[in-house]
C-alpha positions as protocol buffer text, in pm:
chain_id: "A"
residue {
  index: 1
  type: UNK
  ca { x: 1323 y: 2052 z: -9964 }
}
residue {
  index: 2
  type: UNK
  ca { x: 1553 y: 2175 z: -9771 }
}
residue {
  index: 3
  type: UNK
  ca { x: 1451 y: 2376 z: -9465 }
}
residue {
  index: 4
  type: UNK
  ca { x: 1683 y: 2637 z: -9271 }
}
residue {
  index: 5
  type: UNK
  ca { x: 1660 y: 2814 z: -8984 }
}
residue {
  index: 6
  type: UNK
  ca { x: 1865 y: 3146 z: -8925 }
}
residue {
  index: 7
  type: UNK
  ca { x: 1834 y: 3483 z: -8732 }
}
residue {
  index: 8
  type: UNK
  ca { x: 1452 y: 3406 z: -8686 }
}
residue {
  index: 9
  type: UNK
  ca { x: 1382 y: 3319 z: -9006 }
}
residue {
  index: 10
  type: UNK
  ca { x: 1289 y: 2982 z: -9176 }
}
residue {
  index: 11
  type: UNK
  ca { x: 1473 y: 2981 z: -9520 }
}
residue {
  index: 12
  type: UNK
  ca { x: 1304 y: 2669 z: -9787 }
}
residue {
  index: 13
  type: UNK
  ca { x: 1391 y: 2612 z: -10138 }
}
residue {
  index: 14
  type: UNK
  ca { x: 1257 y: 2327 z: -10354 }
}
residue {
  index: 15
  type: UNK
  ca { x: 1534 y: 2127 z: -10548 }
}
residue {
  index: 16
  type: UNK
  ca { x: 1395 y: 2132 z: -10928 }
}
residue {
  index: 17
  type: UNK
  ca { x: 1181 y: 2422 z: -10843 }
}
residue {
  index: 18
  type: UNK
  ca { x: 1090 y: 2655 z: -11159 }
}
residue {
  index: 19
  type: UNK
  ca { x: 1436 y: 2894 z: -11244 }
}
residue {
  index: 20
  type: UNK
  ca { x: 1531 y: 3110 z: -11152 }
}
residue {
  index: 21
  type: UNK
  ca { x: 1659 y: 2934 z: -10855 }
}
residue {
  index: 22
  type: UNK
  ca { x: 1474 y: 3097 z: -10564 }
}
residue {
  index: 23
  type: UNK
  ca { x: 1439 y: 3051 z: -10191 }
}
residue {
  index: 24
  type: UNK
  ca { x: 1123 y: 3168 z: -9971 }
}
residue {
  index: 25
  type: UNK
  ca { x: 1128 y: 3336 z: -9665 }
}
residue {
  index: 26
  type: UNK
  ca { x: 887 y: 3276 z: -9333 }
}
residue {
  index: 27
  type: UNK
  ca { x: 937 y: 3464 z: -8975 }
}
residue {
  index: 28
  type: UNK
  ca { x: 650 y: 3296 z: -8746 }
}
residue {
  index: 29
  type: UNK
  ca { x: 489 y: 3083 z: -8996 }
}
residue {
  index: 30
  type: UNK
  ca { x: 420 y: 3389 z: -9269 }
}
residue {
  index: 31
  type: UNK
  ca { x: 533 y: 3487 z: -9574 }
}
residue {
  index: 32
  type: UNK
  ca { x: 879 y: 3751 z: -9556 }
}
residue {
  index: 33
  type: UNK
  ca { x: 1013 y: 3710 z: -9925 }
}
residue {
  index: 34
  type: UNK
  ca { x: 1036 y: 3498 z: -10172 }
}
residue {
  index: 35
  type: UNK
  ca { x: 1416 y: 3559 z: -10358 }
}
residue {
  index: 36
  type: UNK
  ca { x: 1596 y: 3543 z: -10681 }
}
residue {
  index: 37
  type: UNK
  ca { x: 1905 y: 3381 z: -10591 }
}
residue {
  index: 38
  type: UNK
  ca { x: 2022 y: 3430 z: -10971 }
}
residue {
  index: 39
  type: UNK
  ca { x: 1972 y: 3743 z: -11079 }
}
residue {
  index: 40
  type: UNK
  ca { x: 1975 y: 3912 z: -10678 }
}
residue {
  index: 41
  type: UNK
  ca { x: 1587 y: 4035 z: -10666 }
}
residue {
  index: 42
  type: UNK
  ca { x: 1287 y: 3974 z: -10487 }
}
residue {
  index: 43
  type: UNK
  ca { x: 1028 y: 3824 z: -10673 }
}
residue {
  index: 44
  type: UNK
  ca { x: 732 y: 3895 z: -10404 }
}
residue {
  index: 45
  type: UNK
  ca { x: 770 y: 4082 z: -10092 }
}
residue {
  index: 46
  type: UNK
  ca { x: 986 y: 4335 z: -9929 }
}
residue {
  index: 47
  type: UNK
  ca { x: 1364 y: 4225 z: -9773 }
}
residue {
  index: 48
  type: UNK
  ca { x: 1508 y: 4409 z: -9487 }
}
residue {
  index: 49
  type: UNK
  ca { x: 1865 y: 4373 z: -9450 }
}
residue {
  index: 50
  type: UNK
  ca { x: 1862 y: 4121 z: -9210 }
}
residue {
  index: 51
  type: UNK
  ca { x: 1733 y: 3921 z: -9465 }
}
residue {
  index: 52
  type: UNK
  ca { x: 1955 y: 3996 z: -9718 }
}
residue {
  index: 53
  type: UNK
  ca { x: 2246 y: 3923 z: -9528 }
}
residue {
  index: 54
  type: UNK
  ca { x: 2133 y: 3590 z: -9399 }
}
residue {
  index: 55
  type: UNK
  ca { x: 2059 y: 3493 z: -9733 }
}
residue {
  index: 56
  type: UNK
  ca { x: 2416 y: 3584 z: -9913 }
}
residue {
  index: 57
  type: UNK
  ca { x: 2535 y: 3398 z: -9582 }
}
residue {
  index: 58
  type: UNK
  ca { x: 2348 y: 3070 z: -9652 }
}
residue {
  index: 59
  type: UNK
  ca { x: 2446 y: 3101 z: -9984 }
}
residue {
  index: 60
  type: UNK
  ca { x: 2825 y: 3155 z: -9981 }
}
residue {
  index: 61
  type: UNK
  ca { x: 2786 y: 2823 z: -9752 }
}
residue {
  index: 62
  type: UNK
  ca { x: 2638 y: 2659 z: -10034 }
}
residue {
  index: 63
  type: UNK
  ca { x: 2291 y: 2574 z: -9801 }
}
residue {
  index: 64
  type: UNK
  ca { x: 2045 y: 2774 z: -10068 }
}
């Protein structure tokens, strides 16, 4: 499980999770977002572009 934390935000994704490959987002210990890294869409919650962009950052550095 790794655990990641980036612009205030604590990133987590399960290896052999359910597809589509997804991470979830926390900002002081509650729920932000949980995202679709496949298809690009939140599954539950809002994103903010912060968020966003700190995800397509961890995942272009192959950390998601």
């Amino acid at each position: 499980m790794p655990k990641i934390r980036r612009g205030g935000y604590v990133f987590v994704t399960w290896r052999g999770d359910h597809s589509p490959r997804h991470v979830h987002v926390y900002r002081d210990g509650k729920f932000v977002l949980k995202w679709d890294l496949d298809n690009q869409k939140p599954m539950a919650g809002r994103p903010s572009r912060k968020v966003l962009e700190l995800i397509h950052q961890l995942d272009s550095e192959g950390l998601l």
